[in-house]
N, C-alpha and C positions, 0 to 999 in steps of 0.2 A: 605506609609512608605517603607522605603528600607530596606530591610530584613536581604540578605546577595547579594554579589557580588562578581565577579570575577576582576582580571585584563586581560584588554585587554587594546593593543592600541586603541581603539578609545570605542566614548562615544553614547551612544540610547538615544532616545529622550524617556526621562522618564515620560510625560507631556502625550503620547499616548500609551494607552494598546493595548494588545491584546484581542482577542475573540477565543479561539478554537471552532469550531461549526462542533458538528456531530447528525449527525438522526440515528435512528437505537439503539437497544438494547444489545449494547456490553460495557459493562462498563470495563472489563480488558483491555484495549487499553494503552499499555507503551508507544504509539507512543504519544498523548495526554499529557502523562505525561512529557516526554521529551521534548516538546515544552513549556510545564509551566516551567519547570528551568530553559532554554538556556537562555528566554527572562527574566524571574523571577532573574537570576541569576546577570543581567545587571542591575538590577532596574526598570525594565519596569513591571505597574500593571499587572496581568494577570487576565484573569475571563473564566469562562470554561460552558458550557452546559452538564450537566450529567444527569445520569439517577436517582439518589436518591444521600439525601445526605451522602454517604459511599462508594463514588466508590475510588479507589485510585487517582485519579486526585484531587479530591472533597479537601482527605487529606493532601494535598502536602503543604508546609511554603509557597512557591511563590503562590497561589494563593489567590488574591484578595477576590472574591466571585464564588461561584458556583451558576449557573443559574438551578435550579433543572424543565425539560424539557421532558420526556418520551416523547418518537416518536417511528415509526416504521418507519421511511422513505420512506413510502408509502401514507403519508397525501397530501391532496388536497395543492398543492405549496403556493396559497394565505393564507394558516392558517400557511403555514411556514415562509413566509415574513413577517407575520404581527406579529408573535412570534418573531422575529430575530429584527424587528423598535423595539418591547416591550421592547427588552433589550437592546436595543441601546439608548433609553431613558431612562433607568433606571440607566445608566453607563454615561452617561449627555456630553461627548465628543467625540471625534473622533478616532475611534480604527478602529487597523488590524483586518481585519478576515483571521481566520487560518484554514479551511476548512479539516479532516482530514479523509474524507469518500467521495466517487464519488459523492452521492447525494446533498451533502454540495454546494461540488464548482459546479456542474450543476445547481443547484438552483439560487447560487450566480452569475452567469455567464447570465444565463434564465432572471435575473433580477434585469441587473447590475439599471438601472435608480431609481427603487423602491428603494435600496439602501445607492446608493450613495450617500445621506445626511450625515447620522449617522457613516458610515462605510467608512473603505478605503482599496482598493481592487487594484489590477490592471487587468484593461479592454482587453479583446477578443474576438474574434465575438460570439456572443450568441450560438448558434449551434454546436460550436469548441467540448466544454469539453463531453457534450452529446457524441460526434463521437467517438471522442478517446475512452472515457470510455466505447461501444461500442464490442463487438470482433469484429460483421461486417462490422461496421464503421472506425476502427484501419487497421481489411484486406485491406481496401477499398482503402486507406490513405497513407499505404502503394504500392498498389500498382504501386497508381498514381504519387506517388514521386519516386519510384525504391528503396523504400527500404526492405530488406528482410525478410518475416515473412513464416511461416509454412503453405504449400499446404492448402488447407481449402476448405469446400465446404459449403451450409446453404440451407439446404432442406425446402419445404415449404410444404411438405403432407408426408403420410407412404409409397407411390408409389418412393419419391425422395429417401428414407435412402433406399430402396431396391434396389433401380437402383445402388444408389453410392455403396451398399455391393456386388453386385457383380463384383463387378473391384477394388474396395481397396486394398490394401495392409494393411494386421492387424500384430501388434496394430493400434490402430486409438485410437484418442481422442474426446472424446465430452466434449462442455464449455455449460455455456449458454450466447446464443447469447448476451442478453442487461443483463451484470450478474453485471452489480452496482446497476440496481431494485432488492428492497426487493418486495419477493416475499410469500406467504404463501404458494405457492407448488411450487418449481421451479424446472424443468424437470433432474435435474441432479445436483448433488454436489458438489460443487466446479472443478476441474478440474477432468474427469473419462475415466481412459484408458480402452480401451475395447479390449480384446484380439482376440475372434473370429467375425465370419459373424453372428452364431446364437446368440451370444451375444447380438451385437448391435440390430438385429429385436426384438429379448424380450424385449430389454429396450426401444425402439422406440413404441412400443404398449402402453406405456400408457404414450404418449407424444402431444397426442391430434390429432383432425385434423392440424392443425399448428405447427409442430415441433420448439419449442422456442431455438433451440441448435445450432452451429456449431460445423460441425466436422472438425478435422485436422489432420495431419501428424503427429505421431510420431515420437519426436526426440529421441533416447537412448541414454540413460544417460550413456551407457558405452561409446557413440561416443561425446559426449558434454561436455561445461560449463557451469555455471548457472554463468551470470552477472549481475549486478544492475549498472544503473546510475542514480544519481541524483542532482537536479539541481535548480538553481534559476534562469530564465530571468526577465528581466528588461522589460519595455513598448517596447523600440527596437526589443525585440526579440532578442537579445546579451545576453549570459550569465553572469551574475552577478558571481555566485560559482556555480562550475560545482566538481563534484567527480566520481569516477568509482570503483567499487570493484567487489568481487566472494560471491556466496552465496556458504558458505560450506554444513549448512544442513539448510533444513524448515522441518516442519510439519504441515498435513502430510507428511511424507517422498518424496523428487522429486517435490511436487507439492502446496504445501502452505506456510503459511509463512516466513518470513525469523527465524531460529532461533540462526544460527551462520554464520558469514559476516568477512570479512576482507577485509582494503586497500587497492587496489591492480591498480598500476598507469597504465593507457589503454589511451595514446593519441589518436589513431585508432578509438577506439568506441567513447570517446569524442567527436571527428571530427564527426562524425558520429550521435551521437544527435543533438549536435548544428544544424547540417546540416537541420535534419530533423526537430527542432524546429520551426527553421527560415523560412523552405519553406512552413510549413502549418500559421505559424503566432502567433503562442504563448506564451504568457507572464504570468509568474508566477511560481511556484514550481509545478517539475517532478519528479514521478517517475517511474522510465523504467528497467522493467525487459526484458532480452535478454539471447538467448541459444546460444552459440557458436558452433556450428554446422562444428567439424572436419572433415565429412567428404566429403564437399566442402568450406571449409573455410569461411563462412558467419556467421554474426550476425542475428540470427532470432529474429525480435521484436516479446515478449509474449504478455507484457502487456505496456500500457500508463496510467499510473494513474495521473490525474492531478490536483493536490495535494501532501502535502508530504507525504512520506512513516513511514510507524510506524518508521521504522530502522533506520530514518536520522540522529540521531545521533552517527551512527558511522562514520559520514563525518564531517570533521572540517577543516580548512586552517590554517596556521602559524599562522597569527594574533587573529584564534580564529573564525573566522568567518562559521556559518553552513547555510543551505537552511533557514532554520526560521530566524533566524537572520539577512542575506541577503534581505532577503523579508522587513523586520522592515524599516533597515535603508533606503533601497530604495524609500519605498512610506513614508519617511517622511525628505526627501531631503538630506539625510546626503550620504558620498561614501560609495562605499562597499569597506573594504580591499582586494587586491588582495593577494595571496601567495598559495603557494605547497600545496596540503593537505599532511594529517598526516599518510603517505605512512605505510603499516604493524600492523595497528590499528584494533583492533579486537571487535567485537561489540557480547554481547551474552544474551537472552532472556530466564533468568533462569527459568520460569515453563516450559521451552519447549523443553529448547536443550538434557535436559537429554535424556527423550523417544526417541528426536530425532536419539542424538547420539548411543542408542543401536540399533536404526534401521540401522540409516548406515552401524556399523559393521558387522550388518546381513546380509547385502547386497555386502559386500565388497566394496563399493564405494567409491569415491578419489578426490579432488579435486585439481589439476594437481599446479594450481600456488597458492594454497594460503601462504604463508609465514610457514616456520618451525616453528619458533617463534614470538610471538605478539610481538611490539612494545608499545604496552598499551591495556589497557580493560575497554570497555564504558561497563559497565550492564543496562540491560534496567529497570530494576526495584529499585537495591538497590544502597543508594548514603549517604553520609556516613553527609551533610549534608540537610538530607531532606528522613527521615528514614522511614515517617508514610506510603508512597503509595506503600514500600516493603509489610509490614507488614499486611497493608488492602489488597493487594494482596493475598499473605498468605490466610491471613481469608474468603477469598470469594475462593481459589483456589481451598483448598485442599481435600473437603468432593467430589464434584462435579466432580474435574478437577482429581484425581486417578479414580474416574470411569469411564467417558471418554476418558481417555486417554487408560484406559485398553480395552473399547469395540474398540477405536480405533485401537490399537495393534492385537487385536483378527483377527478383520475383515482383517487387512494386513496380516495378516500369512497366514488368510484363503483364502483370495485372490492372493495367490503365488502358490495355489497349484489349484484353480479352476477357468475358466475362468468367468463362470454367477457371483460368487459371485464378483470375481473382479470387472466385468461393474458396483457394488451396492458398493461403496465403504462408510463407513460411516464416516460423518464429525462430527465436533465437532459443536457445536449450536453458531451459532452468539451471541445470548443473553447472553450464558459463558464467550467466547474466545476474540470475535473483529472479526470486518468483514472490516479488512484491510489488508494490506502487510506492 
C-alpha cells in the first residue's frame, strides 16, 4: 500500500522493494532511516533488518516490515547468507539490497552468486569492497592509481612502531588497519591522534605481537577541509548521481561522524572520484571522505566506504533524485534523472551536532567554504511526515547518549591538555550510536 509520496518527475517501480541490510549492533543509524523514506516516499515497499522491534527504523510509516536480526557482524558469512535467502523468501520477490555498513556490502559482494536469485545488486569483483573498506588496502589503491591519500606506514611487530617513532613527525595518527571488522577489542578507537613518541610506544604495548593499526600523517585541521563525495555508479562504472559537499562539524570532534554537512559544488574533486571509480572498477553507491590538504593543494582520500553514507541525504538533484534512489531505478531498468544538485543545502544530525557544535567553538575552527546561509535543511531524524523514528530516537537517546556524550567531552578537554590521555581517546559504543559515517 502506498502510504504517502512525493512528486517527482519520473516514476519507481513500485512492484520491487527494497532491503536495508546491516550487521552489527547500532540501532540509532538516521542513515537507515533515511533510505526507508527516499524510496518509502515514492511508493516503493521497504523492509529493513533491525536489532529489536523499537529501533527508529523499525517505527518509520514507510516501512513494510522489520526483519528483527541481532548480529554482531562478526558471524560465520554462511549464517549470514543464509539469514539474508530467509528473508528474501519470506519477502517472496525480487528486491534491492541496500547495504548501509562495510560488512553488509563485503558480504554481499564475497557472495554475489549465492545471491543473486532473491536479490538485485549491482556486481564487482568480489575482492574490490573488502579492499577499499580496508585502510591498507585504500593506501594501496591509492597508490597504484596516483591518487592522493595521507603518508601511512603498517607495522607488523613492536620493533616496526619503534623504528617508524623515531623518525616521525608527531602528531601521527593511528586507525585500525581492517576497521569495518567488528571487533571485541580492537587496538584503537576509531580514529586516535597521538601527540608524542612516548605516547605512541605506550599505546603500541598492548597491541599485541601483530600491530592491527596503520599509522598516518597528520593533517591539521588548521591547514585543511573536510570533504565528502557521494555517489551512484551504474554497471559501467559511469556515474549515475554524483554530489560533493564540506563536512562543517562530526563527532567526535575532527574525526567522526558527519554531524553538520552542506552542498557545496566541487567539479575538481568530482572529476576526481569518477576518475578513481572507474580505474579500480566499481559499480554501486560511494561514499568518500577526503581532507583538502592546503598546504600542497591535494585531495587526501580518508575513507572509501562502499555503500552509502548515513548523511546521503543531504544530496538530491533537481528532479529529485539521491544515491538510494539512483541505485532503485538503475537495477530496475528505468533512467536515472540527470540535473544540478541542490547547491547550499544543509544536512544536520540533531543528537550530535549540538556537543558537536560547542566543541568547534572551543576550538575556534572554521569551515572556509561552507555557505553563510542554507538554502534548505534535510534533519536527519525529524520529518514532519513520519514523526515516530524522531521520537523513538529520543527515547533510546537521551538517559544513555547525555552520559556519553558528557564522558566523551571530558576525555576531549582532557586530552587538550595531556598528551597519554589523548593517544586513549574515548568513543562512543557502536551498540548506542552506529558504526557508520
Amino acid at each position: 500500500m502506498v502510504k504517502n509520496t512525493v512528486s517527482v518527475p519520473f516514476e519507481a517501480d513500485r512492484d520491487v522493494p527494497g532491503l536495508i541490510v546491516k550487521f552489527g549492533d547500532y540501532p540509532l543509524h538516521h542513515g537507515g532511516v533515511g533510505a526507508i523514506r527516499s524510496l518509502g516516499r515514492l511508493g516503493v515497499p521497504m523492509y529493513a533488518i533491525t536489532e529489536d522491534p523499537y529501533t527508529p527504523a523499525a517505527s518509520s510509516r514507510y516501512l513494510s516490515r522489520a526483519y528483527v536480526w541481532p548480529t554482531t557482524g562478526a558471524e560465520e558469512p554462511g549464517r549470514l547468507v543464509e539469514g539474508l535467502l530467509r528473508i528474501g523468501r519470506r519477502i517472496g520477490r525480487p528486491t534491492v539490497l541496500i547495504p548501509t555498513d562495510e560488512e553488509a556490502a563485503v558480504l554481499i559482494a564475497e557472495h554475489q552468486d549465492a545471491l543473486a536469485g532473491p536479490f538485485l545488486f549491482l556486481r564487482v569483483e568480489p575482492a574490490l569492497p573488502r579492499r577499499l573498506a580496508s585502510k591498507q588496502g585504500l593506501h594501496e589503491l591509492c597508490a597504484e592509481h596516483g591518487v592522493a591519500s595521507p603518508a601511512a606506514a603498517f607495522p607488523r611487530s613492536y620493533d616496526d612502531v619503534a623504528a617508524f617513532a623515531e623518525t616521525a613527525r608527531f602528531p601521527v595518527v593511528a586507525k585500525n588497519r581492517e576497521a569495518f571488522l567488528r571487533r571485541a577489542r580492537p587496538a584503537v578507537h576509531g580514529t586516535t591522534r597521538i601527540r608524542t613518541r612516548d605516547g605512541l610506544l605506550a599505546l603500541a604495548r598492548d597491541w599485541g605481537e601483530v600491530p592491527g593499526v596503520i599509522l598516518q600523517e597528520y593533517l591539521p585541521r588548521e591547514e585543511a577541509e573536510d570533504w565528502i563525495v557521494h555517489a551512484c555508479f551504474g554497471a559501467d562504472c559511469e556515474p549515475l548521481a554524483m554530489f560533493t559537499g564540506v563536512k562543517v562539524r562530526s563527532w567526535p570532534p575532527h574525526v567522526g561522524m558527519t554531524a553538520n554537512a552542506y552542498v557545496v559544488d566541487n567539479p575538481e574533486l568530482a572529476d576526481l572520484a569518477a576518475r578513481f571509480v572507474k580505474q579500480i572498477g566499481f559499480s554501486g553507491i560511494v561514499d568518500l571522505d577526503l581532507r583538502f590538504d592546503r598546504r600542497d593543494g591535494q585531495y587526501k582520500l580518508l575513507d572509501f566506504n562502499p555503500r552509502m553514507g548515513a548523511q546521503f541525504r543531504l544530496f538530491e538533484n533537481e528532479p529529485g533524485v539521491d544515491v538510494v534512489r539512483a541505485l532503485h531505478l538503475h537495477l530496475t531498468g528505468r533512467p536515472v534523472p540527470e540535473g544540478k544538485q541542490r547547491t547550499g543545502h544543509r544536512y544536520i544530525v540533531e543528537n550530535i551536532d549540538l556537543p558537536a557544535l560547542l566543541a568547534y567553538r572551543r576550538s575556534g575552527y572554521t569551515t572556509p567554504h561552507a555557505p553563510a546561509k542554507a538554502s534548505g535543511t534535510e534533519l536527519a531524524w525529524l520529518a514532519g511526515d513520519d514523526p515516530l523514528p524522531f521520537l523513538t530516537m529520543l527515547a533510546r537517546f537521551v538517559r544513555p547518549g547525555a552520559k556519553h556524550l558528557y564522558q566523551l567531552w571530558r576525555t576531549n578537554r582532557r586530552g587538550s591538555r595531556t598528551s597519554m590521555k589523548e593517544a586513549r581517546p574515548h568513543r562512543w559504543r557502536t551498540a548506542s550510536w552506529g558504526g557508520t559515517s
